[in-house]
N, C-alpha and C positions, 0 to 999 in steps of 0.2 A: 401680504396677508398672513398673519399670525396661522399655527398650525390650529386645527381641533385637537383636543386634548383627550383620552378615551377613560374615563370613569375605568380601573379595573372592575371585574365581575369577582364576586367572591367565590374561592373555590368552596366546592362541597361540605369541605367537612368545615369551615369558617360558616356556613351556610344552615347546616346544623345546631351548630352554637347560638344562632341567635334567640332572640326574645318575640315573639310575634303581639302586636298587643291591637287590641280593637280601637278602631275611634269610636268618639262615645254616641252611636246611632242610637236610637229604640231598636229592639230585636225583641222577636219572643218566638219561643215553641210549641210547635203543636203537639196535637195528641199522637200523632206519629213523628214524633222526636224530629221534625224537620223545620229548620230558624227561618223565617223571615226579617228580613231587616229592613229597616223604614227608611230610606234614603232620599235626602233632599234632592227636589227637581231643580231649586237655583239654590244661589250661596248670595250670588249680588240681591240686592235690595231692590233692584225692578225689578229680577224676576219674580221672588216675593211680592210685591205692589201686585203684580199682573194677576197673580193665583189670586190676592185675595179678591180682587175687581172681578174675574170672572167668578169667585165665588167657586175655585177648584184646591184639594187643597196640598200646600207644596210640599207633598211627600209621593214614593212609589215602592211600592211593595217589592225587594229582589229575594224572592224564593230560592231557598238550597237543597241539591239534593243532599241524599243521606251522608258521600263522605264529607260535603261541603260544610254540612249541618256539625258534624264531630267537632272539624278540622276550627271552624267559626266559634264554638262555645270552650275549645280550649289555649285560644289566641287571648289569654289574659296575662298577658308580659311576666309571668311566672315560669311556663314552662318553656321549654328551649321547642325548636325546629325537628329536632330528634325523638324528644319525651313526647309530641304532638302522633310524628310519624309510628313509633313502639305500638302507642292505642291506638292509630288506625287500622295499623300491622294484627290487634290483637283482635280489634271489632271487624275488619273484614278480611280472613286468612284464606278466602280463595280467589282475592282481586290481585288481579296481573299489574304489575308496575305501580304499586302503591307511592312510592317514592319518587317516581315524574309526575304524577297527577298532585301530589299536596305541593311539590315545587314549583309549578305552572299556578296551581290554586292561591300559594301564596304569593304569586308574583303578579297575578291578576288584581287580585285585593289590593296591594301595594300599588300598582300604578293608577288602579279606580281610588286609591286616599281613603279607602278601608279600614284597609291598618297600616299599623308601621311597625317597625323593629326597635328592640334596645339593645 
């Protein structure tokens, strides 16, 4: 049996450098600056067929909180992982552990097909 092979994990400051960039969902903000984004319920064509037969439609609302909402409207494959983390640093200066929560955050979006990096 051939070995598993382990993907390295990028260290931090490789992890910083990156580019976060949206997939192209609908998203919009509210009046209290917090993104909802429209996210499909299927990607396959039956699950589509199905939504439209019951007459349901294939989208679901995923609500962010505040730093999510920042962290989400400046993932436009321009700013780095760092220049994201700086203005979060800036917009909330008495949150504990700013720099695990946007790294967990980006890494949740990345395996949900959210976003991606360049």
């Amino acid at each position: 049996m051939p070995k598993k092979t382990k993907t390295r994990l990028p260290t931090t400051d490789e992890f910083l450098a990156y580019h976060p960039i949206r997939q192209p969902f609908e998203w919009v903000v509210n009046e209290e600056n917090r993104v909802c984004i429209k996210v499909p319920k299927f990607r396959h064509p039956i699950g589509k067929k199905l939504c439209a037969i019951i007459r349901k439609e294939n989208l679901f609302d995923a609500w962010l909180d505040d730093i999510g909402s920042i962290i989400w409207q400046r993932c436009d494959g321009r700013k780095t992982v760092k220049e994201i983390l700086t203005d979060v640093q800036k917009q909330f200066p008495n949150q504990q552990n700013l720099d695990q929560r946007l790294f967990l955050f980006l890494q949740q979006m990345y395996h949900l097909n959210y976003i991606n990096f360049q």
